[in-house]
PDB file of N, CA, C and O in Angstrom, chain B, residues numbered from 101:
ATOM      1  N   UNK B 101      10.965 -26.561  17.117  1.00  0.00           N
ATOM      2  CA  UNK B 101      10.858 -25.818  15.882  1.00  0.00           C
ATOM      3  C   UNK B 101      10.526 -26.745  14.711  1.00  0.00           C
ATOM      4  O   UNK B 101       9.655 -26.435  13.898  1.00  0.00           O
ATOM      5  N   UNK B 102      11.124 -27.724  14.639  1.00  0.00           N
ATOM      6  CA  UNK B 102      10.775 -28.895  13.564  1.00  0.00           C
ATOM      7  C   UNK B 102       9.330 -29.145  13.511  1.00  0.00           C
ATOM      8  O   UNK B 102       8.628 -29.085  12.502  1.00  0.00           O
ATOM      9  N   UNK B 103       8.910 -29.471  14.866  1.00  0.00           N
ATOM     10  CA  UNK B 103       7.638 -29.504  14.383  1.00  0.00           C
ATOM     11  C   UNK B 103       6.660 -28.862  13.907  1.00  0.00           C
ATOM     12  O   UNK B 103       5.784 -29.242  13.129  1.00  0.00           O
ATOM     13  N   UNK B 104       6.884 -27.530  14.561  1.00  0.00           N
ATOM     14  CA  UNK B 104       6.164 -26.297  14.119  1.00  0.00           C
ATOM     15  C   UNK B 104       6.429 -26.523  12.453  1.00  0.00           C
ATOM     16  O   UNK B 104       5.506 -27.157  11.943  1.00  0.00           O
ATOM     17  N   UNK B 105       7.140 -26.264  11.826  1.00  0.00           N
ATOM     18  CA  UNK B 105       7.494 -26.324  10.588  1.00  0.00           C
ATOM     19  C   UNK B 105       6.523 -27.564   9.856  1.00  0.00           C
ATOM     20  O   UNK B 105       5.939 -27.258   8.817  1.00  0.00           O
ATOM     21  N   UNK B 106       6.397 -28.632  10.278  1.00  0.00           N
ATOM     22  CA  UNK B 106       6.028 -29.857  10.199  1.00  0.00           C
ATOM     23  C   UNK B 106       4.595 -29.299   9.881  1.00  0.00           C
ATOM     24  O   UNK B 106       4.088 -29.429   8.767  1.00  0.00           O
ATOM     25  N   UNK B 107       4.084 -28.779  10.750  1.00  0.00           N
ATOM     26  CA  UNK B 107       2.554 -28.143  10.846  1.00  0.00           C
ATOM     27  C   UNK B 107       2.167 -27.188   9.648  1.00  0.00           C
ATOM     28  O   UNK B 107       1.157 -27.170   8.944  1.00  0.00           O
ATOM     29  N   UNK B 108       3.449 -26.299   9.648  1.00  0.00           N
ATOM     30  CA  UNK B 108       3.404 -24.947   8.742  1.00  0.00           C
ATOM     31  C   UNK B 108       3.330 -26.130   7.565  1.00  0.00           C
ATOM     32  O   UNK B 108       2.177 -26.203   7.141  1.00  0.00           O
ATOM     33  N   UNK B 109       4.057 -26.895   7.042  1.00  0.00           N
ATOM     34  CA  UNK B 109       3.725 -27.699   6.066  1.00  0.00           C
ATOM     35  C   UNK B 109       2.446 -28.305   5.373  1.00  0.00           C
ATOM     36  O   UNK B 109       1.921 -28.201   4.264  1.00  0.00           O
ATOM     37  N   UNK B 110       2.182 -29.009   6.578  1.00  0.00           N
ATOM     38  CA  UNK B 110       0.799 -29.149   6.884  1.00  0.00           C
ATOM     39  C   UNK B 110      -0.179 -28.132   5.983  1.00  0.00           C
ATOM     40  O   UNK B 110      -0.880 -28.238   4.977  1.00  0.00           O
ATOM     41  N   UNK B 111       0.223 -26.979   7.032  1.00  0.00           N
ATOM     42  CA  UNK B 111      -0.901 -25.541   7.101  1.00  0.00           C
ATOM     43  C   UNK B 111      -1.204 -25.342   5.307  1.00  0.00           C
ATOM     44  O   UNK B 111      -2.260 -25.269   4.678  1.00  0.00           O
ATOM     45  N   UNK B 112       0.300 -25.297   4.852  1.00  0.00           N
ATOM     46  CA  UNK B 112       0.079 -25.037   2.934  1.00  0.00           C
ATOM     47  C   UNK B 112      -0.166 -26.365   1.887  1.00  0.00           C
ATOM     48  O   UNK B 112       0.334 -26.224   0.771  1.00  0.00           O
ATOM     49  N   UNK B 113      -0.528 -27.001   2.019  1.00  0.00           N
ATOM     50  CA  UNK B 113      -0.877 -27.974   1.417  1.00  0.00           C
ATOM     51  C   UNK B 113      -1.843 -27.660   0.925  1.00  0.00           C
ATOM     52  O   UNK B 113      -2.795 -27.131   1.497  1.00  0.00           O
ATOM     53  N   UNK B 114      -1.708 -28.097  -0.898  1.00  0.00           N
ATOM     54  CA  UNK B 114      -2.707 -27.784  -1.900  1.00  0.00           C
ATOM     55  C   UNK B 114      -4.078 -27.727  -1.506  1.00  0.00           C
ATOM     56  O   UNK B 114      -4.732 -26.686  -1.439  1.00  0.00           O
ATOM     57  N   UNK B 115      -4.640 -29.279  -1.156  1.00  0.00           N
ATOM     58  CA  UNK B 115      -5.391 -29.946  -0.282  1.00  0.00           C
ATOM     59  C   UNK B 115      -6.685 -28.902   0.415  1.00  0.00           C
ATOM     60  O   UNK B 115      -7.906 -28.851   0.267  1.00  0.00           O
ATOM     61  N   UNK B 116      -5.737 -28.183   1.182  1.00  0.00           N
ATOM     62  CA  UNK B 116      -6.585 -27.035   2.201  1.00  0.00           C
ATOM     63  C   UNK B 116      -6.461 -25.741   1.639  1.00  0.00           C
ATOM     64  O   UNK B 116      -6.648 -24.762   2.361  1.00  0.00           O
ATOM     65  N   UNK B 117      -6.168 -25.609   0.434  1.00  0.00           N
ATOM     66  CA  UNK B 117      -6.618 -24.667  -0.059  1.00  0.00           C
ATOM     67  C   UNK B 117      -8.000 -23.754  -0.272  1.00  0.00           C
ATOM     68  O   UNK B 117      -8.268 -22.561  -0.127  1.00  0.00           O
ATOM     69  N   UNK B 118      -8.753 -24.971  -0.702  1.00  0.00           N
ATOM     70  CA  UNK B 118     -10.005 -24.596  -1.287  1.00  0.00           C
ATOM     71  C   UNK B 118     -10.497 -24.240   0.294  1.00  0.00           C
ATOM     72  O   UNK B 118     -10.935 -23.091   0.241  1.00  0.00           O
ATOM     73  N   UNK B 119     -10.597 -24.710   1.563  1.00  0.00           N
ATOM     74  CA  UNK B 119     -10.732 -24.582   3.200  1.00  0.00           C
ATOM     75  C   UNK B 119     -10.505 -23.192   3.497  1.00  0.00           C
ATOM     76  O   UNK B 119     -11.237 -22.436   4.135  1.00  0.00           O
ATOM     77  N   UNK B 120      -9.539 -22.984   3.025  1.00  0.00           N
ATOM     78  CA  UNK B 120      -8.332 -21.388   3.753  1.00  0.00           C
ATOM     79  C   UNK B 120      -9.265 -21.072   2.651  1.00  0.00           C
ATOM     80  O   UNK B 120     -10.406 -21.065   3.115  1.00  0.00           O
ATOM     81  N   UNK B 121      -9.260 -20.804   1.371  1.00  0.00           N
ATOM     82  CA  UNK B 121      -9.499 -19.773   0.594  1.00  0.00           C
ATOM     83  C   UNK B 121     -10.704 -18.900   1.015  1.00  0.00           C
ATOM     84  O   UNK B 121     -11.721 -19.491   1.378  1.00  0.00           O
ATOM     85  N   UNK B 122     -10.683 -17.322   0.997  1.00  0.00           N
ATOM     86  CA  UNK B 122     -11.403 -16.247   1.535  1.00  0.00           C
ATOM     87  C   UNK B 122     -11.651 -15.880   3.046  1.00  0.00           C
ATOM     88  O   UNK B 122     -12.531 -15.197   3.568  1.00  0.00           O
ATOM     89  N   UNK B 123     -10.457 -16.641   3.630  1.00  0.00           N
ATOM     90  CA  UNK B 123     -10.211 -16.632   5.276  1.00  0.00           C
ATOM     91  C   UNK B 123      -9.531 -14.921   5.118  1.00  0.00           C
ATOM     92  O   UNK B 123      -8.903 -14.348   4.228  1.00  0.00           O
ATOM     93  N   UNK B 124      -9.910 -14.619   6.136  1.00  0.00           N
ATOM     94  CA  UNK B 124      -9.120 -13.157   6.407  1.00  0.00           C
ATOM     95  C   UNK B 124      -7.728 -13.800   6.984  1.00  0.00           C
ATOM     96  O   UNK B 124      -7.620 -14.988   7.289  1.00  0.00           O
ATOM     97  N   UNK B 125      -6.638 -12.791   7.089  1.00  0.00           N
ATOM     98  CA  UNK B 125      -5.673 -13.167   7.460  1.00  0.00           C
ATOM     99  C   UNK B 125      -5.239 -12.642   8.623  1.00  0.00           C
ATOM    100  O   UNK B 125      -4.045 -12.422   8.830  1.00  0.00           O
ATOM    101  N   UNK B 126      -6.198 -12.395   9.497  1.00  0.00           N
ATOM    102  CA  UNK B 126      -6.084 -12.743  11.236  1.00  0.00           C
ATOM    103  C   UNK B 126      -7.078 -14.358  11.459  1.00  0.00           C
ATOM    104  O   UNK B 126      -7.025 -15.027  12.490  1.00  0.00           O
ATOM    105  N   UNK B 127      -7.629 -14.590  10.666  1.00  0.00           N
ATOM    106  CA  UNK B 127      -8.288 -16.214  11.150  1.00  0.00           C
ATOM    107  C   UNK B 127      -7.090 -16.780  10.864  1.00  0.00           C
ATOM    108  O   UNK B 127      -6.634 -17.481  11.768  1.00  0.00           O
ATOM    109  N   UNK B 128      -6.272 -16.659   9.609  1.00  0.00           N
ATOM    110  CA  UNK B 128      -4.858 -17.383   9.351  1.00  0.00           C
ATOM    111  C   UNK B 128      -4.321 -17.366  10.378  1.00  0.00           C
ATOM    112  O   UNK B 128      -4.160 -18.356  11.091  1.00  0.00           O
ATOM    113  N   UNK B 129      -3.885 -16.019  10.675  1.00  0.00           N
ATOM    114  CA  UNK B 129      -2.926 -15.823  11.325  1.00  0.00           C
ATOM    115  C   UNK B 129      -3.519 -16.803  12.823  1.00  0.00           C
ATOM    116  O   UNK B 129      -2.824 -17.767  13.146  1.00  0.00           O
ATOM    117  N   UNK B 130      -4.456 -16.571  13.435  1.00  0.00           N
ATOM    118  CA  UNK B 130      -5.496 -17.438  14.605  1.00  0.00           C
ATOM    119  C   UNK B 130      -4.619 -18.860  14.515  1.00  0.00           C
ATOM    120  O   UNK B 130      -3.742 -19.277  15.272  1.00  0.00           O
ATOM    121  N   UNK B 131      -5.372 -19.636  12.913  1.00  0.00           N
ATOM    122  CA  UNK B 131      -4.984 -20.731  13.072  1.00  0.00           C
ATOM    123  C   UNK B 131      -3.603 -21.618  13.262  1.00  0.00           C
ATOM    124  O   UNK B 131      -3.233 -22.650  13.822  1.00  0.00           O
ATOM    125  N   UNK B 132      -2.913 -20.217  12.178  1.00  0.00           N
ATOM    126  CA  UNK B 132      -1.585 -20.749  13.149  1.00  0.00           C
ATOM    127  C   UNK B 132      -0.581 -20.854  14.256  1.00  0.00           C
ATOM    128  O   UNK B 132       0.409 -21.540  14.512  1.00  0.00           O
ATOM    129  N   UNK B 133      -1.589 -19.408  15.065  1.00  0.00           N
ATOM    130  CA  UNK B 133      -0.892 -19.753  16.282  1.00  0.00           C
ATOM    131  C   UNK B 133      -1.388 -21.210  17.262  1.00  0.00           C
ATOM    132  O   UNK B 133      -0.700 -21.976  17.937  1.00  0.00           O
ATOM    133  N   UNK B 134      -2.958 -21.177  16.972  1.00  0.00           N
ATOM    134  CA  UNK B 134      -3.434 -22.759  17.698  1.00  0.00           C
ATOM    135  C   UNK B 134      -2.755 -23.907  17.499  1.00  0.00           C
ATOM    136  O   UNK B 134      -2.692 -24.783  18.361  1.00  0.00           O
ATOM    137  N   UNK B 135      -1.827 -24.043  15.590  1.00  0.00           N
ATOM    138  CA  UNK B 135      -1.295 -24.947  15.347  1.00  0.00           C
ATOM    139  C   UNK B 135       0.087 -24.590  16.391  1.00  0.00           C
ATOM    140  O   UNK B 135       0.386 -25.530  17.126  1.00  0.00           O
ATOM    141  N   UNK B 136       0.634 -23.791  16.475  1.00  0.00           N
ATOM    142  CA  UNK B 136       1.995 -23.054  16.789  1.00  0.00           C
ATOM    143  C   UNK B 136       2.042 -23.639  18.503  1.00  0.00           C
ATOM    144  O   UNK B 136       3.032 -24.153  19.023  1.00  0.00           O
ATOM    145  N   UNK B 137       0.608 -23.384  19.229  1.00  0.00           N
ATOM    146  CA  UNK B 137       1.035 -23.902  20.650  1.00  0.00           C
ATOM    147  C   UNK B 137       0.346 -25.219  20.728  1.00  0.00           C
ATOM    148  O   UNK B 137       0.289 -25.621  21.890  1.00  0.00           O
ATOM    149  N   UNK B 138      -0.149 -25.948  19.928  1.00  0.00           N
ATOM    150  CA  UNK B 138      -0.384 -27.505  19.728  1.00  0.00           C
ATOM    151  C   UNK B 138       1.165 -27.899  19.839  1.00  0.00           C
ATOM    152  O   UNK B 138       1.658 -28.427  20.836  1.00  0.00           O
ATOM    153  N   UNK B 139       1.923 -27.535  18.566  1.00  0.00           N
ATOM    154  CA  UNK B 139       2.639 -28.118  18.429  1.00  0.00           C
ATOM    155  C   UNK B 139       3.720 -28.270  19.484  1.00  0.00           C
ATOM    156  O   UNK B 139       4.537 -29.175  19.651  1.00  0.00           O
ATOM    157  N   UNK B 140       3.565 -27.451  19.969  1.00  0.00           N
ATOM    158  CA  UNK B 140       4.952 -26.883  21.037  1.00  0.00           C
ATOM    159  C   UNK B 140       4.515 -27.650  22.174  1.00  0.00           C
ATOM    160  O   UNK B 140       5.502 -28.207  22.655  1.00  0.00           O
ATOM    161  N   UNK B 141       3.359 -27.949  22.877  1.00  0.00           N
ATOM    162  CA  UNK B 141       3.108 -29.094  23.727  1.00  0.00           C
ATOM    163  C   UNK B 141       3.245 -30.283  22.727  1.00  0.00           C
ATOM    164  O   UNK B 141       4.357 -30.794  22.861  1.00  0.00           O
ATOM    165  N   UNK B 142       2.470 -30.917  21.739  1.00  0.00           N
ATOM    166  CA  UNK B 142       2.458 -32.372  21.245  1.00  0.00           C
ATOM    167  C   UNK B 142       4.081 -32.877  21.369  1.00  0.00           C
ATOM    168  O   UNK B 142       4.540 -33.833  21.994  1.00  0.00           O
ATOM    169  N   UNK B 143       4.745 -31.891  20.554  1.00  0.00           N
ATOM    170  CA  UNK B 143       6.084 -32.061  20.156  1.00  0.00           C
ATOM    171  C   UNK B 143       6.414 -33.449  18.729  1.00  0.00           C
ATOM    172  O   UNK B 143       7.437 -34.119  18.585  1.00  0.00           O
ATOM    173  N   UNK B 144       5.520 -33.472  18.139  1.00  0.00           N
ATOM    174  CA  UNK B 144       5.054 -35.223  17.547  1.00  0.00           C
ATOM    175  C   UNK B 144       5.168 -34.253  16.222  1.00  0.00           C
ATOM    176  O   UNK B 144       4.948 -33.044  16.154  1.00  0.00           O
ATOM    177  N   UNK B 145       5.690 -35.404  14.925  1.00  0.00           N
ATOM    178  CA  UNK B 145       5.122 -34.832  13.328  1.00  0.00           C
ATOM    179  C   UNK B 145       3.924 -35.015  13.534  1.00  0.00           C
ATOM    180  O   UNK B 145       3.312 -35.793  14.267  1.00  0.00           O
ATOM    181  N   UNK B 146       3.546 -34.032  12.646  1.00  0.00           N
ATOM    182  CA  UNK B 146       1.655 -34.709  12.021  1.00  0.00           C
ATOM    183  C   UNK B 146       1.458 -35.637  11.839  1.00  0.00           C
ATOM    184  O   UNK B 146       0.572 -36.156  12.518  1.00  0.00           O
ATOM    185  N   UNK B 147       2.129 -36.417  10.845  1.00  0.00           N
ATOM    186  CA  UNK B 147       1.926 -37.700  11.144  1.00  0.00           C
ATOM    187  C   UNK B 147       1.642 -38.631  12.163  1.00  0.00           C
ATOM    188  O   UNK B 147       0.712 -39.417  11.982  1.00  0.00           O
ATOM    189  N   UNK B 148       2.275 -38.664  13.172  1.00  0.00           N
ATOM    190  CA  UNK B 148       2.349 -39.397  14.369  1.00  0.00           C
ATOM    191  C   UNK B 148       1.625 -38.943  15.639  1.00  0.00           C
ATOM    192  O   UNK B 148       1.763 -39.378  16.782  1.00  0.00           O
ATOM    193  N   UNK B 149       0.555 -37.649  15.036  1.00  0.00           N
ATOM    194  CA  UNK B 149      -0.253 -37.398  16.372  1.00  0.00           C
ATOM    195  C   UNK B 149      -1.280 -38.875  16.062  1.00  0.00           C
ATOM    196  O   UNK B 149      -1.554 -39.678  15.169  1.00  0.00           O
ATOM    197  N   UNK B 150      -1.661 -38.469  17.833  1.00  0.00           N
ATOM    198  CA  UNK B 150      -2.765 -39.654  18.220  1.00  0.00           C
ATOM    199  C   UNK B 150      -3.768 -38.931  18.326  1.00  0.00           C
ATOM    200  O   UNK B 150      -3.670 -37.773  17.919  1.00  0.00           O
ATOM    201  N   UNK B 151      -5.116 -39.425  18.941  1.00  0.00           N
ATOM    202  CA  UNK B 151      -6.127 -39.331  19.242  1.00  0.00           C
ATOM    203  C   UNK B 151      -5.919 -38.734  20.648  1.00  0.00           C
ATOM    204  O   UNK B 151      -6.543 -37.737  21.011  1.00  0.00           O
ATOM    205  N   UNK B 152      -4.883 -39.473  21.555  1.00  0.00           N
ATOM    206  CA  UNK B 152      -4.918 -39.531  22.757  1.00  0.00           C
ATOM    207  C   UNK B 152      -3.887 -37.776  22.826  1.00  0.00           C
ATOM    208  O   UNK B 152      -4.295 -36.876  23.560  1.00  0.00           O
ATOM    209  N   UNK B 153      -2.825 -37.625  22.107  1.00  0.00           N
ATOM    210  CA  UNK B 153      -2.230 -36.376  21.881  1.00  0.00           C
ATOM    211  C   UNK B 153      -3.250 -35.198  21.873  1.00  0.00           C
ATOM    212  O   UNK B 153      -3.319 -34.281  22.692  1.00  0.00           O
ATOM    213  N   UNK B 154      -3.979 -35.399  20.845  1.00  0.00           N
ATOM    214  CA  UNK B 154      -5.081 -34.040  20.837  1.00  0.00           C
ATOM    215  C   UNK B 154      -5.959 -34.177  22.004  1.00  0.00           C
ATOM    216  O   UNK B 154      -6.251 -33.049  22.402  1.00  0.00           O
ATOM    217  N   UNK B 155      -6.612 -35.291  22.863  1.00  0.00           N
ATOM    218  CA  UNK B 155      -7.161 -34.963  24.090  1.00  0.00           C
ATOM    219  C   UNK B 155      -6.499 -34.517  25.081  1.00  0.00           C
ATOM    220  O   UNK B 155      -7.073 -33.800  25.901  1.00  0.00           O
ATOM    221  N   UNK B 156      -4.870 -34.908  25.252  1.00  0.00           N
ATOM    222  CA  UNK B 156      -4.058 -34.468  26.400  1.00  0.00           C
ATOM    223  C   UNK B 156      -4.223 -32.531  26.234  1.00  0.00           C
ATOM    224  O   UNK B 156      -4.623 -31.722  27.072  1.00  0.00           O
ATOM    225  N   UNK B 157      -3.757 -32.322  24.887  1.00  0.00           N
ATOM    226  CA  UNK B 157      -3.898 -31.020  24.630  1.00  0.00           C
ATOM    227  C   UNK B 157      -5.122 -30.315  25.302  1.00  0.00           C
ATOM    228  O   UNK B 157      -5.059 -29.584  26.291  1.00  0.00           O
ATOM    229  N   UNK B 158      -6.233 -30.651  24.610  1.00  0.00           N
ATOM    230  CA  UNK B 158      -7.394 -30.079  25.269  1.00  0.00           C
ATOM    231  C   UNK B 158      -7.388 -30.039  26.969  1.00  0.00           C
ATOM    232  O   UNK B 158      -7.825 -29.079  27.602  1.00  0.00           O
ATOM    233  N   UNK B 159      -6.970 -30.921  27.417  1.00  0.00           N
ATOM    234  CA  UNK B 159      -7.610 -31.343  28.670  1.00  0.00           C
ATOM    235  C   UNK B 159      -6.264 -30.382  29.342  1.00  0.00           C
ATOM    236  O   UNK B 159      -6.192 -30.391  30.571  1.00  0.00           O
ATOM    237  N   UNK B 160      -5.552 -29.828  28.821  1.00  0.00           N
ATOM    238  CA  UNK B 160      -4.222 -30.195  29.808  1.00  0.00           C
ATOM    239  C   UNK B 160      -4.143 -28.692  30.953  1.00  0.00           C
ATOM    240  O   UNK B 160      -3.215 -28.445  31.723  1.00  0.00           O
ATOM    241  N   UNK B 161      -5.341 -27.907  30.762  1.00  0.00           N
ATOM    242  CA  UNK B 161      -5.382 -27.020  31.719  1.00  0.00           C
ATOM    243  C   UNK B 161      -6.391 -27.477  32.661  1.00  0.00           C
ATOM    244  O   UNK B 161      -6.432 -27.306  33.879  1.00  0.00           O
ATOM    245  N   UNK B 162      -7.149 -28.051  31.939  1.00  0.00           N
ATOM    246  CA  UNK B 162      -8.491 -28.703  33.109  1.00  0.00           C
ATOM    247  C   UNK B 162      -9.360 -27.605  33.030  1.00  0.00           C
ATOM    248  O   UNK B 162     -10.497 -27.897  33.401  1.00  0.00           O
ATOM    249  N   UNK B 163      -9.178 -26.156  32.585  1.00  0.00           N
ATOM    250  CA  UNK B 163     -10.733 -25.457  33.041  1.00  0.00           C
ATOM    251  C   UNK B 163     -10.509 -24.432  31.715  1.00  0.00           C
ATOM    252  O   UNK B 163     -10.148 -23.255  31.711  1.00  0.00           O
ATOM    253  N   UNK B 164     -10.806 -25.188  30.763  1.00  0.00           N
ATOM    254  CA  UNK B 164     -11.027 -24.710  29.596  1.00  0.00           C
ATOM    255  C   UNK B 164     -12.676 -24.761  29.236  1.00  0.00           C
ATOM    256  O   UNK B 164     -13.268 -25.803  29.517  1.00  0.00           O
ATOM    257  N   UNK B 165     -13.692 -23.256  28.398  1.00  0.00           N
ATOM    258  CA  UNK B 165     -14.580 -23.623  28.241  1.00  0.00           C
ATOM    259  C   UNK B 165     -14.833 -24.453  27.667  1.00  0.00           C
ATOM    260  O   UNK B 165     -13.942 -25.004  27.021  1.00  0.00           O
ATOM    261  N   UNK B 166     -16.171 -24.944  27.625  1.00  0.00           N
ATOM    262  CA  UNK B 166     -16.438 -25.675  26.071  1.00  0.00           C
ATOM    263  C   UNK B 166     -16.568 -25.500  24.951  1.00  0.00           C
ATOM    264  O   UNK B 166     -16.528 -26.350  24.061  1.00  0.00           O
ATOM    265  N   UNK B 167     -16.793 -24.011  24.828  1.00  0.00           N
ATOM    266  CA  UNK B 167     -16.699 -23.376  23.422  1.00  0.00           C
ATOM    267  C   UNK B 167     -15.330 -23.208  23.010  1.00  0.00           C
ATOM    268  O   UNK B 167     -15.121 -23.213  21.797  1.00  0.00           O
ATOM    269  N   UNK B 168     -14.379 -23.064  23.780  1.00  0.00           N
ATOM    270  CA  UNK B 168     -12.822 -22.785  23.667  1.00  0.00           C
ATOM    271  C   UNK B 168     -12.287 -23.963  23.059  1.00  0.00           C
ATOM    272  O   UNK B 168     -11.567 -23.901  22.063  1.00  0.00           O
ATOM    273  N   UNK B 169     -12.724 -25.421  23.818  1.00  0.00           N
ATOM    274  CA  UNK B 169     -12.482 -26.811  23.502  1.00  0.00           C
ATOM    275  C   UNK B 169     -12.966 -27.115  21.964  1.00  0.00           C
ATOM    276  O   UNK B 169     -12.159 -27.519  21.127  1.00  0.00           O
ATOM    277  N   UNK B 170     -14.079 -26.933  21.721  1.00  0.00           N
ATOM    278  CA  UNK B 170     -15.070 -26.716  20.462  1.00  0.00           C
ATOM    279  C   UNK B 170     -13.409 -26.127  19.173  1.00  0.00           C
ATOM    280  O   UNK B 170     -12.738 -26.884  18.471  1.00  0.00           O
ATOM    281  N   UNK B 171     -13.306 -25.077  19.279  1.00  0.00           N
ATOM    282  CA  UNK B 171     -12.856 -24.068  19.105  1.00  0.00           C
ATOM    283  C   UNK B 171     -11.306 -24.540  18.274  1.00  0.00           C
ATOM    284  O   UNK B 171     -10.928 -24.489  17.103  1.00  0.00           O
ATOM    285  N   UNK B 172     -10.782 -24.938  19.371  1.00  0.00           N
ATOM    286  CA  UNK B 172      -9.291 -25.303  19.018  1.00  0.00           C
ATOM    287  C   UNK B 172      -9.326 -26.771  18.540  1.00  0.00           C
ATOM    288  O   UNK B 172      -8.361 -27.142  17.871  1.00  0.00           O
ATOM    289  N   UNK B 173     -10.194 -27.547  18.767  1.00  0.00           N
ATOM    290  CA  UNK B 173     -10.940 -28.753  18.315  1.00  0.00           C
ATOM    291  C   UNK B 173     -11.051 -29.070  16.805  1.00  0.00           C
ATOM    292  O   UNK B 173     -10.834 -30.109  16.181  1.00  0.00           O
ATOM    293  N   UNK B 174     -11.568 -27.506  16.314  1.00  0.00           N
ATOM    294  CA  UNK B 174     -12.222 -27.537  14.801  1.00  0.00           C
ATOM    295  C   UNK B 174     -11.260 -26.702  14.246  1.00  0.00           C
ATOM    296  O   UNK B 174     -11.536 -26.228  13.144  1.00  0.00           O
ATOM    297  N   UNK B 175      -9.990 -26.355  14.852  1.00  0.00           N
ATOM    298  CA  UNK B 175      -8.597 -25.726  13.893  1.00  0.00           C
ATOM    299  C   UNK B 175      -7.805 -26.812  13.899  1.00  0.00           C
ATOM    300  O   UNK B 175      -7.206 -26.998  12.840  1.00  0.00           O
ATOM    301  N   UNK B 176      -7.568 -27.789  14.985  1.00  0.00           N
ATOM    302  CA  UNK B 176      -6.804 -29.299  14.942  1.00  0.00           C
ATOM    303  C   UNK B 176      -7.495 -30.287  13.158  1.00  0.00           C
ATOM    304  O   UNK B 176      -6.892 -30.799  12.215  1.00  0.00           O
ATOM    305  N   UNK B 177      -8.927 -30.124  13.484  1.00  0.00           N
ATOM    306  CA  UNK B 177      -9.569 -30.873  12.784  1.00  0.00           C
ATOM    307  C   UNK B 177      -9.163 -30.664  11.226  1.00  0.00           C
ATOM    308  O   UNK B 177      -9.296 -31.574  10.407  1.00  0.00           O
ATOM    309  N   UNK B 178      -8.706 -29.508  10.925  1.00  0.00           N
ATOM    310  CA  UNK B 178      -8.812 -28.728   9.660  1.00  0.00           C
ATOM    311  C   UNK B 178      -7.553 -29.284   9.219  1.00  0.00           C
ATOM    312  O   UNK B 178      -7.538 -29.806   8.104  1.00  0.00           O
ATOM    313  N   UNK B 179      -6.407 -29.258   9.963  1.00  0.00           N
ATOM    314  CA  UNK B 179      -5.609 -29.862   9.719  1.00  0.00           C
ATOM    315  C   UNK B 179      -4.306 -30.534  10.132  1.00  0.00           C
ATOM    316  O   UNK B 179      -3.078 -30.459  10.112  1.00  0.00           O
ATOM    317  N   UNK B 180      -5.521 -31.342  10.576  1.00  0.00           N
ATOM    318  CA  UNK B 180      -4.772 -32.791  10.836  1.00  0.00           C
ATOM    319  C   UNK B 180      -5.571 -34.060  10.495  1.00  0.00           C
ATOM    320  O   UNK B 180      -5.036 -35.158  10.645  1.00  0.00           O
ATOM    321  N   UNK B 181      -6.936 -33.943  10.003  1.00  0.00           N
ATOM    322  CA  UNK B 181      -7.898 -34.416   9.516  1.00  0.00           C
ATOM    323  C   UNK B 181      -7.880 -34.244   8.064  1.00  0.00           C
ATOM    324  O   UNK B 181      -8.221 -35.140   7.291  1.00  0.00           O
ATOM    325  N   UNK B 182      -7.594 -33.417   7.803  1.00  0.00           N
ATOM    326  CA  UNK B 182      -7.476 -33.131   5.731  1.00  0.00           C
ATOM    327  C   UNK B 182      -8.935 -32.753   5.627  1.00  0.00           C
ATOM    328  O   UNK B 182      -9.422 -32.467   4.533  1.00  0.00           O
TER     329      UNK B 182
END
């Protein structure tokens, strides 16, 4: 749960405002469940994800598309990248 929170923190930051702003709020809602089951496998603050954390994620079913990979790739990116 901490971390989730950690994320939700993340998620409202001034920062990504101008990003989120005119998102409908099922893409919200989207992005935070991607953050919601990131987090719940990483188990890590934001701070302390790796490189190697977000590939385990991706990889960790093995038969994920590539658009899916793409996908959850560029909601990680949004924020955890700034």
């Amino acid at each position: 749960m901490r971390y989730i929170l950690t994320l939700r923190i993340k998620y409202n930051c001034s920062h990504l405002g101008k990003k989120l702003e005119g998102l409908s709020s099922i893409t919200l809602d989207n992005y935070l469940m991607e953050l919601s089951m990131f987090a719940d496998i990483v188990k890590k603050k934001a701070e302390d994800i790796a490189t190697a954390d977000v590939r385990m994620y991706l990889n960790q079913d093995g038969i994920l598309k590539m658009s899916t990979i793409r996908k959850k790739l560029s909601v990680l990116k949004i924020f955890l990248v700034g």
